[in-house]
C-alpha positions in Angstrom: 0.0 0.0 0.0 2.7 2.1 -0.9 4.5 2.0 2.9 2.1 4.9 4.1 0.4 2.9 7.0 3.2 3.6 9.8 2.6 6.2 12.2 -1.1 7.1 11.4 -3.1 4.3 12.2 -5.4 4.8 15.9 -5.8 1.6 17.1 -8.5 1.0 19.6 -6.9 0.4 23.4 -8.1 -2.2 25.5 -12.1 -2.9 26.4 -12.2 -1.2 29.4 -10.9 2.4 27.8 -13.5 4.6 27.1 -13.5 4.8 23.2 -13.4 0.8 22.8 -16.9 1.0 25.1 -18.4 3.3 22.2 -16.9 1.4 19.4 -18.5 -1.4 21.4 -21.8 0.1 21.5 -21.7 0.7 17.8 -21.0 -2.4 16.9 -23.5 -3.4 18.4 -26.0 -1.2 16.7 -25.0 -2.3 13.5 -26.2 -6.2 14.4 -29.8 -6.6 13.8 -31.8 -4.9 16.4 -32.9 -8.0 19.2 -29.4 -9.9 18.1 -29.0 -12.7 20.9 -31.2 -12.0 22.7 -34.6 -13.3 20.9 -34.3 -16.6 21.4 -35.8 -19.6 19.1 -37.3 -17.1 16.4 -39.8 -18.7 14.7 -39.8 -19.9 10.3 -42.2 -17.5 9.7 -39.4 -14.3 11.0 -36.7 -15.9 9.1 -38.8 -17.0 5.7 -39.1 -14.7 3.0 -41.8 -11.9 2.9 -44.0 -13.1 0.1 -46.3 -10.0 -0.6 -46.1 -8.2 -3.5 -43.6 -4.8 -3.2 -45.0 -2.0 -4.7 -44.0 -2.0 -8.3 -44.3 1.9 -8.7 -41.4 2.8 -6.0 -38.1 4.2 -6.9 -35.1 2.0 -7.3 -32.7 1.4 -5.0 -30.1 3.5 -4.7 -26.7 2.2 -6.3 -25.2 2.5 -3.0 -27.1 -0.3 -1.2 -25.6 -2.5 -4.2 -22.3 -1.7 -4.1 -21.2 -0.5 0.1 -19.5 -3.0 1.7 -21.9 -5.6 3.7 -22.9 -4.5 7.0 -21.0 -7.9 8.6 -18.7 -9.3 6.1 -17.8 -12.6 7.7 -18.1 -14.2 11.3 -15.9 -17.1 12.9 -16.3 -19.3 16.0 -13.6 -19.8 18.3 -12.8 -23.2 18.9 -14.0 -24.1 21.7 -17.7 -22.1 20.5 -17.6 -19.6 23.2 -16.7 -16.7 21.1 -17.6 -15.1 18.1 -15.8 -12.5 15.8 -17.5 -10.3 13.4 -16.1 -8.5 10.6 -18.6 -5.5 10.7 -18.9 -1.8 10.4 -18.1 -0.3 13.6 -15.6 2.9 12.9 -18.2 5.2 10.4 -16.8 3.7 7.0 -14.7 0.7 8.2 -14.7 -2.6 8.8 -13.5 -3.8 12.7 -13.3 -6.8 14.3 -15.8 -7.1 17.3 -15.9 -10.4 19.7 -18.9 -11.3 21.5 -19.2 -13.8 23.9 -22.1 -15.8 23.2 -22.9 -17.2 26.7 -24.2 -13.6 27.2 -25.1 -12.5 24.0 -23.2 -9.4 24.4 -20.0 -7.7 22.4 -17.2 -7.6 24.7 -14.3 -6.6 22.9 -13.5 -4.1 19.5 -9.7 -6.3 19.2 -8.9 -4.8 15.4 -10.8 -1.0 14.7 -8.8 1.9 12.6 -9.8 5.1 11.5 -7.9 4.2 8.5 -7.8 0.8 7.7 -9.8 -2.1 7.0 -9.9 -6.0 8.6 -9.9 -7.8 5.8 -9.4 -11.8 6.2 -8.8 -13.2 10.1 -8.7 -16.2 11.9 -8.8 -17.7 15.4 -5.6 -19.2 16.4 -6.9 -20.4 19.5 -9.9 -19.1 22.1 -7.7 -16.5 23.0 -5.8 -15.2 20.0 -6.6 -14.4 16.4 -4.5 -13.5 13.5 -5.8 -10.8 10.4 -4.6 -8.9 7.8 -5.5 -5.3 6.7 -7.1 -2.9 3.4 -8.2 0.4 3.0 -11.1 0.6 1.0 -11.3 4.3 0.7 -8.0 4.2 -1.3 -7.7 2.7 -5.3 -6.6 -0.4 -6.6 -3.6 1.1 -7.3 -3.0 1.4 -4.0 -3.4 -2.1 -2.7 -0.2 -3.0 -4.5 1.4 -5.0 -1.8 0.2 -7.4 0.5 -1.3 -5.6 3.6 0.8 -7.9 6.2 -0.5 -9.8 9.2 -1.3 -9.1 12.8 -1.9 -11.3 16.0 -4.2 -10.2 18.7 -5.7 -11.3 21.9 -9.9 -11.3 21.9 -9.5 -8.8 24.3 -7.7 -6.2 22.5 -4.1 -6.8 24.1 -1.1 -8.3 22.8 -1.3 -6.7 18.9 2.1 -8.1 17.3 2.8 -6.7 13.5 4.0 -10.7 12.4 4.4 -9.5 8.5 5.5 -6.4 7.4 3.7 -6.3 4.3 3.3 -2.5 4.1 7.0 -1.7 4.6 6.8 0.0 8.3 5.6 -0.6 11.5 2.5 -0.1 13.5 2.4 3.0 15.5 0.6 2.1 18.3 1.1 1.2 22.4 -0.2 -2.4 22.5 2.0 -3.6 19.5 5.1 -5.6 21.2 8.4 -5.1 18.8 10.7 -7.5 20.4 10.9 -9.9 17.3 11.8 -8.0 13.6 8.5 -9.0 11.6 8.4 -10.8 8.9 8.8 -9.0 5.5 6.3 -8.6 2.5 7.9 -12.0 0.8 6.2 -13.8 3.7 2.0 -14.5 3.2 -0.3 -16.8 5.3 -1.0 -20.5 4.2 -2.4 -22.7 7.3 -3.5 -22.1 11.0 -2.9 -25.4 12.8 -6.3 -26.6 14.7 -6.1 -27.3 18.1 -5.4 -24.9 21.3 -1.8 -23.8 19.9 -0.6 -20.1 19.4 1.7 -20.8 16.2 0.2 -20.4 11.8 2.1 -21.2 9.3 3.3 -18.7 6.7 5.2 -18.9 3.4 8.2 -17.6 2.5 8.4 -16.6 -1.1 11.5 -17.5 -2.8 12.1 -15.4 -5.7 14.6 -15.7 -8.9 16.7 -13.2 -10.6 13.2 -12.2 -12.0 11.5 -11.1 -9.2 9.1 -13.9 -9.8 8.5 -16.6 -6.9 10.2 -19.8 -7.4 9.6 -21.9 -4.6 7.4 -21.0 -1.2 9.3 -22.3 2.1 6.3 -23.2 5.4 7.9 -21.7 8.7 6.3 -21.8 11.7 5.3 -18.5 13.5 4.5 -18.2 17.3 1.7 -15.2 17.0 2.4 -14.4 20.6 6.1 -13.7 20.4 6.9 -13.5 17.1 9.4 -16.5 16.9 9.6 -18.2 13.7 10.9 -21.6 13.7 12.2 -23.7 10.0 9.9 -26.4 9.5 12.7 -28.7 8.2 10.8 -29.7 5.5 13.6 -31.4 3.2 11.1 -31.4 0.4 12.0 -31.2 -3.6 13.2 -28.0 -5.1 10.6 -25.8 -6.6 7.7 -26.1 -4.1 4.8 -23.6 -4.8 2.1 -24.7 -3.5 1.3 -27.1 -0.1 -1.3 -29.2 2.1 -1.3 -29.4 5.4 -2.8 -32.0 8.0 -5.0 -30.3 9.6 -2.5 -29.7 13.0 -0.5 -28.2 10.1 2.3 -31.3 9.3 3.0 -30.5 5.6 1.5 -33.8 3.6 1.6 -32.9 0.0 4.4 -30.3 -1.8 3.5 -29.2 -5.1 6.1 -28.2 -7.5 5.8 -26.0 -10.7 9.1 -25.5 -13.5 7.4 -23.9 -16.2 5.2 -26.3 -18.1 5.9 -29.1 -15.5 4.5 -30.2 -12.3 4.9 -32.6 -9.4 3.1 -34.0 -6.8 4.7 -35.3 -3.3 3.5 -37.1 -0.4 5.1 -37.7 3.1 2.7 -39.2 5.5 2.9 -39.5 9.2 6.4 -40.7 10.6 8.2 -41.1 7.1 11.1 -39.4 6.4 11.1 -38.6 2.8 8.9 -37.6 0.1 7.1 -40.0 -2.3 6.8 -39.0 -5.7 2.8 -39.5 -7.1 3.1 -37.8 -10.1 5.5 -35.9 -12.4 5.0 -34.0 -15.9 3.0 -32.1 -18.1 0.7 -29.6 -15.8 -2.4 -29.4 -17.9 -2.2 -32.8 -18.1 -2.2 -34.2 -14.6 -4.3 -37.2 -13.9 -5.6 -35.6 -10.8 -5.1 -32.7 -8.6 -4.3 -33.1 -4.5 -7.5 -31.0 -2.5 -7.7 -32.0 1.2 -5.9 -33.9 4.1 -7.8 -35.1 6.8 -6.1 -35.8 9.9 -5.8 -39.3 9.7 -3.7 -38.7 7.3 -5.8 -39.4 4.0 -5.5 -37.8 0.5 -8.4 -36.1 -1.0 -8.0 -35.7 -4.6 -9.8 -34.9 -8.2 -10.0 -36.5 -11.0 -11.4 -36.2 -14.6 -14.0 -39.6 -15.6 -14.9 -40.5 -19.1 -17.9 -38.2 -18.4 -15.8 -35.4 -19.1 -17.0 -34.4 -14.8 -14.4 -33.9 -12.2 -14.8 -36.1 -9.4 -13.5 -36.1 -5.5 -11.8 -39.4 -4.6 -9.7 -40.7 -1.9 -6.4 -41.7 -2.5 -4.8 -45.6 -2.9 -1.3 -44.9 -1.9 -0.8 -49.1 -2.0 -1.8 -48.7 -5.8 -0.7 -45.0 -6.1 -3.7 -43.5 -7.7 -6.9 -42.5 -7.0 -9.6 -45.1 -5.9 -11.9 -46.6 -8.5 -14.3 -45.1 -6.9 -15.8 -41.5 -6.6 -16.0 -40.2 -2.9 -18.3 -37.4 -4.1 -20.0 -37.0 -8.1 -21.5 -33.7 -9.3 -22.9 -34.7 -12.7 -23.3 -31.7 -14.9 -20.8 -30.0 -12.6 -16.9 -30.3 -11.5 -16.4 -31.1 -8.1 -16.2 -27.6 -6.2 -15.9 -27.4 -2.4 -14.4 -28.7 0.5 -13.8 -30.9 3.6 -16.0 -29.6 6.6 -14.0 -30.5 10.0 -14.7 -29.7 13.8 -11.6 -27.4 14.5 -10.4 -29.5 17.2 -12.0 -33.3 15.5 -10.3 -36.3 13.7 -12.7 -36.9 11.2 -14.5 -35.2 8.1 -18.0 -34.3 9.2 -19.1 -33.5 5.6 -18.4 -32.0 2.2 -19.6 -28.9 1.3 -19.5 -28.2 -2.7 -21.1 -26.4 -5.4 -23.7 -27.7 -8.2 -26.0 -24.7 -9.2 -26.3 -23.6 -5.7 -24.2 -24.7 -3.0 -25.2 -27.7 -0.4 -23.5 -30.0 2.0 -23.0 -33.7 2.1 -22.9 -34.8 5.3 -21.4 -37.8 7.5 -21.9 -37.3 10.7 -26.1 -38.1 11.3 -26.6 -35.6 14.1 -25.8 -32.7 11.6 -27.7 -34.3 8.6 -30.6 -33.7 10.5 -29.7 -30.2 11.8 -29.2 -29.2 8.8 -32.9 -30.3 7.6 -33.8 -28.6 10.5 -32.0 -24.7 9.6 -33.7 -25.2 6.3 -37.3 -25.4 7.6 -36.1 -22.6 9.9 -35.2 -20.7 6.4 -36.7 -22.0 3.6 -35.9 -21.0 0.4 -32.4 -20.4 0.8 -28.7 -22.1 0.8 -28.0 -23.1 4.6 -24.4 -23.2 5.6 -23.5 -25.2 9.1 -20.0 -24.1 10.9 -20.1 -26.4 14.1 -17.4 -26.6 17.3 -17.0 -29.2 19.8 -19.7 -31.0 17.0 -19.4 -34.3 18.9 -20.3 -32.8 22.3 -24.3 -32.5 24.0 -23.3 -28.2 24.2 -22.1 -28.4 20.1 -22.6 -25.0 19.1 -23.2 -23.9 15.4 -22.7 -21.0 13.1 -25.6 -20.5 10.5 -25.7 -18.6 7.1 -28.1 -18.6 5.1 -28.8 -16.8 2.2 -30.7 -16.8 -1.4 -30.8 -15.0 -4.6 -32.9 -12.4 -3.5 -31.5 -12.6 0.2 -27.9 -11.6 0.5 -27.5 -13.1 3.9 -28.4 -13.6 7.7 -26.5 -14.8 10.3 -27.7 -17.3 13.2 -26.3 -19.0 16.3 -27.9 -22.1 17.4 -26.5 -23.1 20.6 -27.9 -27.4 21.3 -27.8 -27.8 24.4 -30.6 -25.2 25.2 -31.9 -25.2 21.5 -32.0 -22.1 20.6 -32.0 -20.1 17.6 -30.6 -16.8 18.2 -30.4 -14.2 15.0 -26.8 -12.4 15.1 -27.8 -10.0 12.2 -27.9 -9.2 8.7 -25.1 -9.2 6.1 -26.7 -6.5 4.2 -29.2 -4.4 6.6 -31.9 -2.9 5.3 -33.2 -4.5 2.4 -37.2 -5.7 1.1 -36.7 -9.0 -0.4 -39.7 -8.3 -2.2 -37.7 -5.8 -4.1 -35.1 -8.1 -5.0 -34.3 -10.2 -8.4 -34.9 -13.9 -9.0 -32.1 -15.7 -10.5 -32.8 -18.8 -12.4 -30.4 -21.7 -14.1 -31.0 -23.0 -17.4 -28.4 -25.2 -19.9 -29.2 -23.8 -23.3 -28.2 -25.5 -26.7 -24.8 -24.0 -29.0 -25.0 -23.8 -32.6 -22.9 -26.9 -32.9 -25.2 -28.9 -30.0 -23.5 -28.4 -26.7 -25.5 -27.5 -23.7 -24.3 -24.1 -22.1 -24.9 -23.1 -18.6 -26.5 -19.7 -18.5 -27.9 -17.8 -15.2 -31.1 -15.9 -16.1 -31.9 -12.6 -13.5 -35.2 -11.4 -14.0 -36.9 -8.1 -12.5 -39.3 -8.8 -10.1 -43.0 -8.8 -11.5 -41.6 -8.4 -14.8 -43.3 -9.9 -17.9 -43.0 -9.5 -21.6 -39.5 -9.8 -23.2 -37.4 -7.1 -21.7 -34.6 -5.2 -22.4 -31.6 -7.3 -21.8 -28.0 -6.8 -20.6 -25.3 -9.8 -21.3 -22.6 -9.8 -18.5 -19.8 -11.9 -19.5 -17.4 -13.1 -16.2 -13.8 -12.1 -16.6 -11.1 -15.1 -16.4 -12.3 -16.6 -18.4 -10.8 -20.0 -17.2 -12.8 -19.9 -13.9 -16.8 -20.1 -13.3 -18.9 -17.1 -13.4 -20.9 -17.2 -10.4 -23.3 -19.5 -8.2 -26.7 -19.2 -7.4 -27.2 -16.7 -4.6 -27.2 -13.2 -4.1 -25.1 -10.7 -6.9 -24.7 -6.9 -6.9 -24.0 -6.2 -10.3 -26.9 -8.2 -11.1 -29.0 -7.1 -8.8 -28.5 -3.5 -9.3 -29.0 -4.0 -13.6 -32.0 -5.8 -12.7 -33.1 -3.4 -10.3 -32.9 -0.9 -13.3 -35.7 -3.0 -15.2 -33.1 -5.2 -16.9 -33.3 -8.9 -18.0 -29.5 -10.0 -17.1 -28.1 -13.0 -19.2 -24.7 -14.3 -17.6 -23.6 -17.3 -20.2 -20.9 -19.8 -18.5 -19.5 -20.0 -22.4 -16.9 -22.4 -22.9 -13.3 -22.5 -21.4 -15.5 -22.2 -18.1 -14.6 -24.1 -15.6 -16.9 -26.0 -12.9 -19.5 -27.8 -15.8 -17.2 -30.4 -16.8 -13.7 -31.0 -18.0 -14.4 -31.1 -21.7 -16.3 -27.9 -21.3 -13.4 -26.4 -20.1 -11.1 -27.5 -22.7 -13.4 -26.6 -25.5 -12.5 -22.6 -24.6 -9.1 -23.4 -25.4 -7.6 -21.1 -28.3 -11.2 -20.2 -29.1 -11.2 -16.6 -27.6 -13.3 -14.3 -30.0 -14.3 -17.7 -31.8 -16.3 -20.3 -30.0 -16.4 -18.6 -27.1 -17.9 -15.5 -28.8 -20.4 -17.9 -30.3 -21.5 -19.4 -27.0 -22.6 -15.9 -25.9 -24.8 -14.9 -29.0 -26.4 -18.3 -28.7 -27.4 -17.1 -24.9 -28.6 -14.1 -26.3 -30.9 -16.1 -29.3 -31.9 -18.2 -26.6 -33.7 -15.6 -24.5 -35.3 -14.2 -27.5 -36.5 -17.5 -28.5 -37.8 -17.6 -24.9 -39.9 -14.5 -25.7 -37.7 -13.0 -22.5 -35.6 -11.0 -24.1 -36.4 -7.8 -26.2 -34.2 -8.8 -29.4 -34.1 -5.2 -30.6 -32.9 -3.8 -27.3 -29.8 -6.0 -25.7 -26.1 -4.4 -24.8 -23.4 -6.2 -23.8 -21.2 -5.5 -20.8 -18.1 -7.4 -18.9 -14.7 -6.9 -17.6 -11.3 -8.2 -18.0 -12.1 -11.1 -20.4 -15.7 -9.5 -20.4 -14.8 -6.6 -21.5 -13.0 -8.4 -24.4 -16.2 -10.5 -25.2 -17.9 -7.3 -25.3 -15.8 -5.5 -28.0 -15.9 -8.7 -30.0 -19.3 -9.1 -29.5 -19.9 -5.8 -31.3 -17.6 -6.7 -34.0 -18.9 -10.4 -34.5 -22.1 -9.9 -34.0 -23.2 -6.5 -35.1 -26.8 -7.4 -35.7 -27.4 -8.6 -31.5 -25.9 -5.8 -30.0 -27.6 -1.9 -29.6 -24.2 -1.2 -27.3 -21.8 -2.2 -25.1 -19.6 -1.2 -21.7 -16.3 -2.9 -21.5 -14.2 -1.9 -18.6 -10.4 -3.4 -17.4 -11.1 -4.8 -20.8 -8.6 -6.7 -23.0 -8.8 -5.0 -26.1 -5.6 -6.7 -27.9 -4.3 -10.1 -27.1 -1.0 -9.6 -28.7 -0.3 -7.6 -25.6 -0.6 -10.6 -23.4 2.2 -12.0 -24.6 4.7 -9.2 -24.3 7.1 -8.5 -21.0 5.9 -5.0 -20.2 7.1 -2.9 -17.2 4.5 -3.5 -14.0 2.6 -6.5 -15.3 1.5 -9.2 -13.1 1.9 -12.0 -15.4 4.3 -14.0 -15.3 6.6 -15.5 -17.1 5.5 -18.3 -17.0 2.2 -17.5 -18.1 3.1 -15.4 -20.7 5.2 -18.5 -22.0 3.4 -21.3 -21.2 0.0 -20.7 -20.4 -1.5 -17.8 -23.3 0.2 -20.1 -26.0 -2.3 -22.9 -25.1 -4.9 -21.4 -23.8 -4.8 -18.1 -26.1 -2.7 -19.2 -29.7 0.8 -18.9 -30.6 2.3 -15.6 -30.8 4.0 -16.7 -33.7 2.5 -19.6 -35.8 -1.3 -18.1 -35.1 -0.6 -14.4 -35.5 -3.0 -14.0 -38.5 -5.5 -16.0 -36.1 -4.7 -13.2 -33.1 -5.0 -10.3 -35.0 -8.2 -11.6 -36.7 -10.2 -11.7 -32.6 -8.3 -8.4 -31.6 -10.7 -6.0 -31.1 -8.1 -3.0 -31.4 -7.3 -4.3 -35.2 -10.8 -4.6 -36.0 -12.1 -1.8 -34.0 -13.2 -0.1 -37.9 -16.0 -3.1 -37.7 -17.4 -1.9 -34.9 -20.4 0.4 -35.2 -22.3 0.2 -31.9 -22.0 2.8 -29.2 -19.2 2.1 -26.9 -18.5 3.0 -23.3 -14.8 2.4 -22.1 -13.3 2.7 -18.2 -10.3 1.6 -17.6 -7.6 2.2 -14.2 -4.3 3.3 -15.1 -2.6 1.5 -12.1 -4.2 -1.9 -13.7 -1.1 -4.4 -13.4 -3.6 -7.0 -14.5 -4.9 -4.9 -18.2 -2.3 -2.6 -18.4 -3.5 0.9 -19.8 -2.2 0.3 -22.9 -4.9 -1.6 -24.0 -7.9 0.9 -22.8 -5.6 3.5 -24.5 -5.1 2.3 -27.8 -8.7 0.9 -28.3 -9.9 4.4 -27.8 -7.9 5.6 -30.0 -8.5 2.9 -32.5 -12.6 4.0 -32.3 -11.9 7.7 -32.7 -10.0 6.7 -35.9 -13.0 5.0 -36.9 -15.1 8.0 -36.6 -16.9 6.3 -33.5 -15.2 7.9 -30.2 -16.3 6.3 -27.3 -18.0 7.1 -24.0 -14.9 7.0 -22.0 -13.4 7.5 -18.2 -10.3 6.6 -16.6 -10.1 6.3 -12.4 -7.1 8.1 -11.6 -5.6 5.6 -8.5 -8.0 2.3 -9.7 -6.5 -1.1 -11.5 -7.8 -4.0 -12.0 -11.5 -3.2 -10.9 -12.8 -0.6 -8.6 -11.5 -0.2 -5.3 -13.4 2.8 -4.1 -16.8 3.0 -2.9 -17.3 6.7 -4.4 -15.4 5.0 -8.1 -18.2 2.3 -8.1 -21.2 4.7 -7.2 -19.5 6.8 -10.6 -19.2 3.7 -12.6 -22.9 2.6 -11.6 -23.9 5.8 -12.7 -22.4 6.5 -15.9 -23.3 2.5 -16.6 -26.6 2.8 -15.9 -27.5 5.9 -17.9 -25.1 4.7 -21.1 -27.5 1.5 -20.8 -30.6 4.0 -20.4 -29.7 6.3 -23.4 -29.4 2.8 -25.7 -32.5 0.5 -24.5 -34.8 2.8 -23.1 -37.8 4.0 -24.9 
């Protein structure tokens, strides 16, 4: 964050000064009003309102789309007797706040600046949690380096700086400086379960490049800053790791440019096994989990074309015939739920359309049916401590596509249900957008996932926005809650977000198909989503714009210049707007070598051999074709898109006689940082779209 944090950061004293007692009482004013202390509300307060909202009322203001939540996250301690909220409780930032939840009250405000945000934290133990830092009310730009990491007691005392990420020191009373932190090469991979006080961070190797090489575990005592060597005697080159869940490294990955490698040392052996070596996009599966008994979770492609979760034979040395978990339709997404203190897998929790969990363990099978009578209608996530115990208590989200979240404690042993708050306060369900999943056919027969948002009581085909996902080589979105879809939507928008090939999460094969198809296939896939609706009767075919960024923004330009005849406009932003680029070393990219190298020539075309091929799906050499109206926004500190492309593409319209609508966000990169840029952007969006599909 460009080493400007030292010396100007207020952090909040102890609970017992006077200023943490009305951060405290803020805090807790921010929760939902009656937070722990209604007990066992009944379905009918949690469900849904189902009346009609009045149709005629003025939308939303961007604002409630696009602030950040009012609780962003919320962790159990281990033993359940504590709970940390990331929530509003200094006027614009985000704090930590602990209740204890045998009273139902906040006790402590442990991590609060006037100018800084929490961002991710942890509970090392009861007593001690670990988090890390942002400022939201600066850019992008600004968020260059990582924003280092900080131990604290629940209480407020004890604040150790651990990593340096910023480049100098808190200024502040309680932080204890006896120990040099860490520097900005270190980041945070595992916190051990168990009543311990060390994590485990990795130190990041890096060539003559500047580019890492090979991550090194340490151990890290988070109450005096002692970092120990792990000893790990494992293969050169390791970039990626798996812990057991006390934090024994099980699996070392290793990455040399096209190749990987996958090691295993179990329990009380001394060296590392070798289960696979070579091409990387080839692998025959990929390590996910260890439990701690000391078994392998992997995934693995079938003859289906699905990725699958299996357990590991290490007698035959590859997966188990087997599947431990099958998605059909969708790759296995998810992950292992544990107790943080248990020796067994309770669960797996993964992602089809909407997320849901697999359980184990009987006694939260049937809890979980339970939360979903509780709160029908929505995805219910369980986070349970001491889960095998008659006082098991249990962290409950639930949320929906028209709900963006609510938070619940149920506590067993007295059965009740008590509501901790809302993520986002303030909002009339009524008022919100229904988002559907369909797989619609491809011109050459493939079935394409596509999420449909529709306005709520709308009818007739509507005027229709396609939002393409950036990536592209990742899945778009799940069912639940979205803002930029919600807020279009709110705006009398249908919303059409295609999962177009070279998406990952439906299927290997589907994933594969993307590859060197940018501006090609992949262009394809989204004018089919766009026929579709109109076949449908739910989309307006002479009023539809297209709007992305990153690889969205791309799809956009080449959606004007592809298909001319689908599109009335479109709003590209962070956009790619020449691929040629992507391939070229330039001062303050992101990529690296190795991806420029390796991973564009596969994915994207050769530089080289499929130049004509490049040039014919760049939108800068064929911005002349394009003759919709265009609106362009782009962040000059983008290390992502550098501003070279948003540059030249305007430049390549306003030689074509069609200048575009255009803005650039002075401190902003790769997406917008800023509350105040993404109010502007909504704005300037949202009348471009008015000016182009509005009567």
């Amino acid at each position: 964050m460009n080493g400007t944090f030292g010396g100007r950061r207020g952090l909040v004293a102890g609970p017992t000064d006077g200023m943490a007692r009305a951060l405290l009482a803020t805090a807790l004013s921010c929760l939902t009003a009656g937070a722990f202390a209604q007990a066992d509300a009944t379905p009918a307060q949690a469900a849904a309102p189902a009346a009609a909202s009045d149709a005629s009322a003025a939308p939303l203001p961007a604002e409630w789309f696009y602030r950040q939540p009012d609780v962003e996250d919320a962790r159990l301690s281990p033993s359940g007797r504590w709970l940390a909220l990331a929530t509003q409780v200094t006027k614009g930032r985000t704090g930590l706040v602990v209740v204890d939840l045998q009273t139902g009250k906040p006790v402590a405000a442990p991590a609060n600046y006037a100018d800084a945000d929490v961002d991710d934290f942890y509970w090392v133990n009861d007593d001690r949690l670990v988090y890390d830092l942002t400022d939201r009310q600066r850019g992008g730009g600004d968020q260059r380096w990582w924003p280092g990491l900080y131990a604290v007691q629940r209480d407020g005392g004890g604040l150790r700086l651990l990593i340096n990420g910023s480049g100098t020191s808190v200024n502040d009373s309680r932080t204890r400086e006896s120990l040099r932190p860490l520097d900005h090469n270190h980041e945070l991979l595992h916190v051990p379960t168990g009543v311990g006080q060390d994590i485990i961070v990795g130190k990041q190797v890096r060539n003559g490049s500047g580019e890492v090489d090979a991550v090194v575990p340490l151990r890290v005592d988070t109450t005096t800053g002692r970092v120990r060597s792990m000893n790990t005697d494992a293969p050169g080159g390791v970039r990626r790791w798996l812990f057991s869940p006390e934090g024994e490294p099980r699996v070392a990955v290793t990455e040399r440019g096209a190749r990987s490698g996958v090691y295993w040392r179990g329990a009380g052996e001394a060296s590392w096994r070798k289960l696979y070596e070579g091409d990387r996009y080839e692998q025959p599966f990929q390590p996910r989990f260890v439990d701690a008994r000391g078994q392998l979770y992997v995934t693995e492609a079938q003859a289906s074309g699905d990725i699958v979760l299996k357990r590991f034979d290490f007698q035959r040395g590859e997966p188990e015939a087997e599947p431990l978990v099958s998605t059909p339709g969708f790759d296995f997404q998810g992950t292992l739920v544990t107790e943080s203190r248990g020796d067994r897998a309770l669960g797996v929790r993964v992602e089809v359309d909407a997320e849901t969990t697999h359980w184990f363990d009987p006694r939260l099978k049937a809890l979980q049916a339970e939360a979903e009578r509780r709160l029908p209608g929505r995805v219910v996530r369980l986070n349970c401590r001491r889960c095998d115990e008659a006082d098991m208590t249990v962290l409950v989200r639930a949320y929906s596509d028209r709900d963006p979240g609510q938070l619940w404690v149920h506590t067993v042993a007295d059965g009740k249900w008590l509501k901790v708050g809302d993520v986002r306060r303030g909002v009339d369900l009524r008022r919100m957008a229904s988002t559907d999943f369909e797989r619609v056919p491809t011109r050459d027969g493939q079935k394409m996932p596509l999420w449909i948002t529709r306005p709520p009581q709308a009818t007739g085909p509507l005027p229709a926005v396609v939002l393409v996902h950036g990536g592209p080589w990742v899945r778009g979105r799940t069912w639940g809650w979205d803002a930029n879809a919600q807020f279009l939507a709110s705006r009398g928008y249908l919303v059409l977000e295609p999962e177009f090939r070279g998406s990952r999460g439906y299927g290997h094969d589907w994933y594969r198909a993307g590859w060197r198809q940018w501006g090609r296939a992949m262009q394809d896939d989204v004018a089919d989503a766009v026929a579709w609706a109109v076949q449908q009767g739910q989309a307006d075919p002479k009023r539809v714009c297209i709007a992305g960024a990153s690889y969205g923004g791309y799809a956009t330009l080449m959606g004007l210049v592809r298909h001319p005849e689908l599109y009335r406009c479109g709003a590209a932003w962070v956009a790619v707007t020449d691929p040629r680029l992507m391939f070229q070393w330039r001062y303050g990219t992101d990529q690296s070598d190795s991806v420029r190298e390796v991973d564009y020539p596969r994915l994207i075309g050769d530089p080289v051999a499929d130049a004509a091929m490049i040039d014919s799906v760049s939108p800068v050499v064929q911005a002349a074709r394009i003759r919709a109206p265009v609106f362009l926004a782009f962040g000059p500190e983008d290390r992502r898109v550098l501003p070279v492309h948003g540059r030249r593409m305007r430049q390549a319209l306003i030689d074509a006689g069609r200048p575009p609508d255009w803005v650039e966000y002075s401190d902003e990169g790769h997406g917008w940082y800023k509350l105040e840029t993404r109010l502007d952007f909504a704005a300037r969006l949202e009348a471009f779209l008015a000016r182009h599909l509005k009567p």
